[in-house]
C-alpha positions in Angstrom: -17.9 12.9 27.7 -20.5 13.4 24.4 -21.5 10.8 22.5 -18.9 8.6 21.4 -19.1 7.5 17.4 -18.6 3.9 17.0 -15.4 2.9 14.5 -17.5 2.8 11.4 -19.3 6.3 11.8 -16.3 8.0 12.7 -14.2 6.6 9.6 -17.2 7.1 7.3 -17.2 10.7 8.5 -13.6 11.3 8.1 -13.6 9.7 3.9 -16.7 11.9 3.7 -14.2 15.1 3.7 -11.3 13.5 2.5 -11.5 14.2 -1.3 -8.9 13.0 -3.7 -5.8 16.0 -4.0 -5.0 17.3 -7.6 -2.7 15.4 -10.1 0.7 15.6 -11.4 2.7 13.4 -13.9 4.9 11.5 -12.6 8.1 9.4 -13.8 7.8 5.6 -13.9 10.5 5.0 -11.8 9.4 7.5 -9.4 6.2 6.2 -9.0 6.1 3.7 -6.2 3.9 4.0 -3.7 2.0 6.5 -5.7 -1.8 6.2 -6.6 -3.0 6.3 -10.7 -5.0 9.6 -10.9 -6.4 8.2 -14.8 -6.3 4.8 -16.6 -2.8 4.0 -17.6 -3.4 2.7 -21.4 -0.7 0.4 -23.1 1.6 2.1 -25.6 2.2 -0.8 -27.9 0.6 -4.6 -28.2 2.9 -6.9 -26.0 4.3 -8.5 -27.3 5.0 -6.1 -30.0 5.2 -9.1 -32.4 5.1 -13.0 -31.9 7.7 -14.4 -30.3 9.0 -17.4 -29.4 8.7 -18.7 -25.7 11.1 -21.5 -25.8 15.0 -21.7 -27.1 14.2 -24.1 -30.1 13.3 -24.8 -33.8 10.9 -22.6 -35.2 9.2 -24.8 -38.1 5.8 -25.4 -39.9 4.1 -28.2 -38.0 3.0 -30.2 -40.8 6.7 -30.8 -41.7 7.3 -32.9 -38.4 8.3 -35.1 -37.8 11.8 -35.3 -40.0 14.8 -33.9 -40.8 15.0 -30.4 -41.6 17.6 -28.1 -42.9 18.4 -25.1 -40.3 18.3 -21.8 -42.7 17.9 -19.3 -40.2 19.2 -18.2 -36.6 17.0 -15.9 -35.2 17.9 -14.3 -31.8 16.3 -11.8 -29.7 16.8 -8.1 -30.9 17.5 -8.9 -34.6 16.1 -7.3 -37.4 13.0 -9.0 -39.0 14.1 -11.7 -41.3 12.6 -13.2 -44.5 9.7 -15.9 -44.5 11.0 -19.7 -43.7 11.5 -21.6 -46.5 9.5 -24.4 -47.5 11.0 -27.4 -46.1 13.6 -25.7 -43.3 13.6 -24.6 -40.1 14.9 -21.8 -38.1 17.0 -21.8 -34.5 15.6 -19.2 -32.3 15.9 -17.9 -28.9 13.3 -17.0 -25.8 11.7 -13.9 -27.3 12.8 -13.6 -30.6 10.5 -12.6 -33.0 9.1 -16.1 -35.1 9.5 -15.7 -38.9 6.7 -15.8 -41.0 5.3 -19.4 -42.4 6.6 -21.1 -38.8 3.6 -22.0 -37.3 5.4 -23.4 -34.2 8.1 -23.5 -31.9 10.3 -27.1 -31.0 12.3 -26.7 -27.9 15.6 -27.4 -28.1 15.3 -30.7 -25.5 13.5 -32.0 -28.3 15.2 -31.9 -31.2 18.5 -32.8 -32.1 21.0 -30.3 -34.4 23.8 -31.8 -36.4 26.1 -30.9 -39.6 23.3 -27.5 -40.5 20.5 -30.2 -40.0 17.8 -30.8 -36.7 16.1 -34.0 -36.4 12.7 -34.3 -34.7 11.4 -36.8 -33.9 7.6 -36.0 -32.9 5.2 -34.5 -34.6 4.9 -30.6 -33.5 1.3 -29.1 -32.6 0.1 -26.2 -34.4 1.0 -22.6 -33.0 3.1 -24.5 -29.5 5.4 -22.2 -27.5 4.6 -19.1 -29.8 3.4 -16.3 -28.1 1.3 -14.4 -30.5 1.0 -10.7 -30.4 -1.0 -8.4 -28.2 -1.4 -11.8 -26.0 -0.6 -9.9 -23.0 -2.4 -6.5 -23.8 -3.2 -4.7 -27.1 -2.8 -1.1 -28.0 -5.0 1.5 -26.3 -5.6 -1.0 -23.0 -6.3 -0.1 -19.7 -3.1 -1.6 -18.1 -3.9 -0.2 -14.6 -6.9 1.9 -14.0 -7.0 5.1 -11.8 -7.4 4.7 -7.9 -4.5 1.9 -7.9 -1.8 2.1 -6.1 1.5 1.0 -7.5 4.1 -1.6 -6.6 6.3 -3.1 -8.2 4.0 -5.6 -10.6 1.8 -3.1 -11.6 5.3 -0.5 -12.3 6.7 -3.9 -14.4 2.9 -3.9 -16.6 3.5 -0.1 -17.6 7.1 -0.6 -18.5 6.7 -3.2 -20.5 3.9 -1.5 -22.5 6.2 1.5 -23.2 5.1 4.0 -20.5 7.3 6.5 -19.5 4.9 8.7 -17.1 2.3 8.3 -15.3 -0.5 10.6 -14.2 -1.1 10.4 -10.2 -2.3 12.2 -7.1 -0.1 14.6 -5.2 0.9 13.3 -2.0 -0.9 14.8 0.9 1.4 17.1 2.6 1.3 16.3 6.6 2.1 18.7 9.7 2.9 16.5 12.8 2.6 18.6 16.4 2.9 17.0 19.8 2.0 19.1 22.9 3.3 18.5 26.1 5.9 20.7 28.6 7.3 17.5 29.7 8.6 16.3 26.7 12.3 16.0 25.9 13.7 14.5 22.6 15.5 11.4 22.3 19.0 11.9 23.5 18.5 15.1 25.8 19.0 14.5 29.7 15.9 14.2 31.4 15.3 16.4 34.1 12.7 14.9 36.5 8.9 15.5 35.5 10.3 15.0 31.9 9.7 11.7 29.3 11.4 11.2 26.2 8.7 12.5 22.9 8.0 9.6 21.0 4.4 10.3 19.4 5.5 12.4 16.9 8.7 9.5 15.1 5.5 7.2 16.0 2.9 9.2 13.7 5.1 9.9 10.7 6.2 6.2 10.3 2.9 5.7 9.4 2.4 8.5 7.7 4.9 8.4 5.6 4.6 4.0 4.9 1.0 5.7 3.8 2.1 7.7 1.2 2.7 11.6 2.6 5.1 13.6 3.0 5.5 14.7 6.7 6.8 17.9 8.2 7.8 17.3 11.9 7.0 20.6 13.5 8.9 21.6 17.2 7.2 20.0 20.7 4.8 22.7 21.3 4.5 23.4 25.4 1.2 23.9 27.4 1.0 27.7 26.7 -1.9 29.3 24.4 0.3 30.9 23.1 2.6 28.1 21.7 -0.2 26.2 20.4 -1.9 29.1 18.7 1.6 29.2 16.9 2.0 25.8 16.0 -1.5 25.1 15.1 -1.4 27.7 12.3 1.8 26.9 11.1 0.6 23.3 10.8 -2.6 24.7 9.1 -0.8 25.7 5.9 -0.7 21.9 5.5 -3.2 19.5 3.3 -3.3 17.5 7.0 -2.6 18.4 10.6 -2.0 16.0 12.9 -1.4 16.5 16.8 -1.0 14.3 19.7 -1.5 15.0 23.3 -3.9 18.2 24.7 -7.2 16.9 23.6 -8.8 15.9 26.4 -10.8 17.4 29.6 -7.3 18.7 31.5 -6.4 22.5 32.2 -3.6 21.5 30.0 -5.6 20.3 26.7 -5.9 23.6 25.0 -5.5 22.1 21.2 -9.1 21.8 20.2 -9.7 25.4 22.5 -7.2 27.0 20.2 -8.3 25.4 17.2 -11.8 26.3 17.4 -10.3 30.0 17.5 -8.4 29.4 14.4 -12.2 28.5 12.5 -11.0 24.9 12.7 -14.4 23.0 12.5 -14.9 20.4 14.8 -16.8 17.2 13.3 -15.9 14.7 16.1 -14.4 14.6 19.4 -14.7 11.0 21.1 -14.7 7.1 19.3 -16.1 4.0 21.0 -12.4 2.8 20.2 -9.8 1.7 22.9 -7.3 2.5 23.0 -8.1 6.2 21.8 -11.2 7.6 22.9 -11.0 11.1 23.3 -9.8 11.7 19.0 -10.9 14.8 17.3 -11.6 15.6 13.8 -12.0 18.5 12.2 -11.6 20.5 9.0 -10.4 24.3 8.2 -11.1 24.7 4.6 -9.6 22.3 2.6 -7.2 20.9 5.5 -8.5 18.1 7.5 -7.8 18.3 11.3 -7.0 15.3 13.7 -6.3 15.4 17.7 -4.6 11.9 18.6 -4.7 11.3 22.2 -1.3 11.5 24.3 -0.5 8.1 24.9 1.7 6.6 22.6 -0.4 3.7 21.8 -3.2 5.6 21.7 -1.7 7.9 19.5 -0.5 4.9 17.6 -3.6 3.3 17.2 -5.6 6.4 16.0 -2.7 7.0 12.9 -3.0 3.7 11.6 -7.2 3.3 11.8 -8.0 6.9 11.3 -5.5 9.3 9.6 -4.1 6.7 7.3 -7.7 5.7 5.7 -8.2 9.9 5.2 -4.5 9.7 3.5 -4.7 6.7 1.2 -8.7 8.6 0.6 -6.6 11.9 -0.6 -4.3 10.3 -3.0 -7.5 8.6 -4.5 -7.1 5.2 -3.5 -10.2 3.1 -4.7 -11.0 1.8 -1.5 -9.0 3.2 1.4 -10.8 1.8 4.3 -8.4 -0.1 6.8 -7.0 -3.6 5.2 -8.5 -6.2 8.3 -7.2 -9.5 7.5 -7.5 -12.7 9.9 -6.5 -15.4 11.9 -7.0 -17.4 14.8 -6.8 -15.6 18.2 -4.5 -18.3 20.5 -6.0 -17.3 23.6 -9.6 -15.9 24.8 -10.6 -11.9 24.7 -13.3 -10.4 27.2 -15.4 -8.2 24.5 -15.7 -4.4 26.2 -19.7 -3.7 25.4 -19.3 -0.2 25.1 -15.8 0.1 23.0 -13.7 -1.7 19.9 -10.2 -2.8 21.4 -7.5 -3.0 19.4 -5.1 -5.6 20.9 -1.6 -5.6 20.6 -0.5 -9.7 19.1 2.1 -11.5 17.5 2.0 -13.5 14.4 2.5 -16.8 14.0 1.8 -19.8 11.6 0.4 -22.9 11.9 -0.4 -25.6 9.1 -3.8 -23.8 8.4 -3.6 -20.3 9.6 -2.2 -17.1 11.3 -1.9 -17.7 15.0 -2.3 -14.1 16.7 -1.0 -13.7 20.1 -1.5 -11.5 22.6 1.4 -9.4 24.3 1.4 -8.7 27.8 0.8 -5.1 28.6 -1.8 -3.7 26.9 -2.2 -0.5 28.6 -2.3 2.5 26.1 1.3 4.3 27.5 2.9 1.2 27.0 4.9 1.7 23.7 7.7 -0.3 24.8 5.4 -3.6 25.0 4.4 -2.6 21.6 7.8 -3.2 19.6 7.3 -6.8 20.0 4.2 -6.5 18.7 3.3 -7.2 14.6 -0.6 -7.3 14.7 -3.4 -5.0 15.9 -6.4 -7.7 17.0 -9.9 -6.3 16.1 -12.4 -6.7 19.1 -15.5 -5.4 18.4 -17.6 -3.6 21.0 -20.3 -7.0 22.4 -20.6 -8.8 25.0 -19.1 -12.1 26.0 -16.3 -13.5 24.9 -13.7 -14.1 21.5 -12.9 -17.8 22.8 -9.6 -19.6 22.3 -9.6 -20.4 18.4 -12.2 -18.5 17.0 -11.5 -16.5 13.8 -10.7 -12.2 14.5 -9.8 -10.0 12.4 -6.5 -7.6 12.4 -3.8 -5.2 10.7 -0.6 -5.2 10.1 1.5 -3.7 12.7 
């Protein structure tokens, strides 16, 4: 085996060639998910105008406390009214838009309306409950700059400030191969020798939760032939991804073949478990990666090193893997060559995330892995994570 790149060479080498696709504009309401290719600037001040943030009275402060007379009713959506009259006040709703010479808002709790008049009985403070205009943004702002990626508060901001479209990055397009003569898909009758493919459903739920759009290309069998086929195929793409054939075996001819199709090799090997022997590569523009055969494995090396290169195409600001922590319930042997990534469930407790192992870790064990929420960072050391102590992890 060569030398094995440790987890943060091997993702720094992989964002080193994973350059942000070309833009497109993109409609609001079709931009979930999607990352802003340049600043998104607000269409109009919001609010437009100032507006009233209560249901209430809308009078001039220094005329409170008292009896006024009510000379307006102002609700949201109506036409601009005249000034308030010296000496009156106006009934408005949540968001309509205050008339001028009201310097304040009452709320309707605190005043009491009767026979065209409101009593109230405090005195009001200057410029309460209005919401003066451009308090949210002004004009021209940056609402949400480029390399973010939208959900559904950020979608609400650029609504709101009367944006329509939005400039973003193209979603990578993905080709997904597994290789294997064994494999059968889900619902064919095995024959024996033969497993069910999963690797492939596997890789393009996480592919596709990271943004691409994934072509599922046919099992490809251990024949040069076949994979010389399906490689190129998959080559037309802005990423290929395989599993399975990229080890040491007779039967691993994908990085063989790719080599003869000028795929550039990078990488082949991370100090990562499970998922050691992973290759990177590049052809051109299209970035290359051979995911081990076992479904974890395979699993593991999606999620910590093809999603990173995705989220890096569509120009995500910082696309690194999203560690967050907790407390491990129960002690981890560190491995002082490799990372680990162990398979845990969440829980909670009155201070923190309690992450706890599954049983079965081994990397064909997929079936394990379903009752699994959390990936449990273990880096390479030696010793011991004891019972308690703070580790990092991703979302499963």
């Amino acid at each position: 085996m060569p030398h094995l790149l440790s987890l943060e060479e091997a993702l720094a080498c992989i964002l080193e060639r994973s350059r942000p696709l070309s833009s497109e504009t993109v409609p609001l309401e079709h931009s979930v998910g999607r990352v802003v290719a340049e600043p998104a600037l607000a269409l109009a001040d919001l609010p437009p105008f100032p507006s009233s943030a209560m249901d209430g009275f809308a009078v001039r402060g220094a005329e409170t406390p008292g009896t006024l007379p009510v000379s307006l009713r102002v609700v949201a959506g109506s036409p601009f009214t005249g000034p308030l009259e010296s000496g009156s006040a106006a009934a408005i709703a949540t968001g309509a838009a205050v008339p001028e010479g009201a310097d304040t808002i009452v709320p309707v709790e605190q005043a009491v309306e009767e026979n065209g008049h409101v009593r109230i009985a405090e005195p009001a403070r200057a410029h309460a409950h209005i919401r003066p205009r451009g308090g949210d943004v002004r004009e021209g702002a940056v609402v949400v700059p480029a390399g973010v990626r939208l959900g559904p508060a950020q979608i609400g901001a650029l609504a709101a400030s009367g944006v329509a479209d939005i400039r973003c990055f193209r979603r990578p397009r993905v080709s997904v191969i597994a290789t294997g003569s064994e494999l059968r898909a889900p619902g064919d009758t095995l024959e024996p020798g033969q497993i069910f493919e999963s690797n492939r459903p596997t890789i393009a739920a996480v592919l596709e939760a990271s943004g691409a759009e994934v072509d599922l290309l046919p099992v490809v069998r251990d024949e040069e032939a076949a994979h010389r086929a399906a490689l190129e195929r998959g080559l037309a793409a802005d990423v290929l991804v395989s599993s399975g054939g990229v080890s040491m075996g007779p039967h691993d001819l994908v990085r063989r073949v790719a080599a003869g199709l000028d795929v550039e090799e990078l990488f082949w090997g991370v100090a990562v478990k499970p998922g050691k022997p992973l290759s990177f590569g590049v052809r051109n523009e299209t970035l290359v990666f051979g995911l081990p055969g076992n479904p974890v494995s395979s699993l593991v090396g999606a999620l910590v090193f093809v999603r990173p290169a995705l989220l890096a195409l569509q120009g995500l600001a910082d696309p690194r893997p999203r560690f967050q922590v907790g407390r491990i319930e129960s002690p981890l042997r560190r491995n002082p060559h490799r990372d680990e990534f162990i398979r845990a469930r969440r829980a909670a407790d009155d201070r923190d995330v309690v992450l706890e192992p599954i049983t079965g870790q081994e990397s064909h064990m997929i079936v394990r892995a379903a009752s699994a929420d959390a990936l449990v960072h273990v880096p390479r050391g030696e010793g011991e994570i004891a019972s308690g102590d703070v580790v990092r992890y991703l979302d499963l």
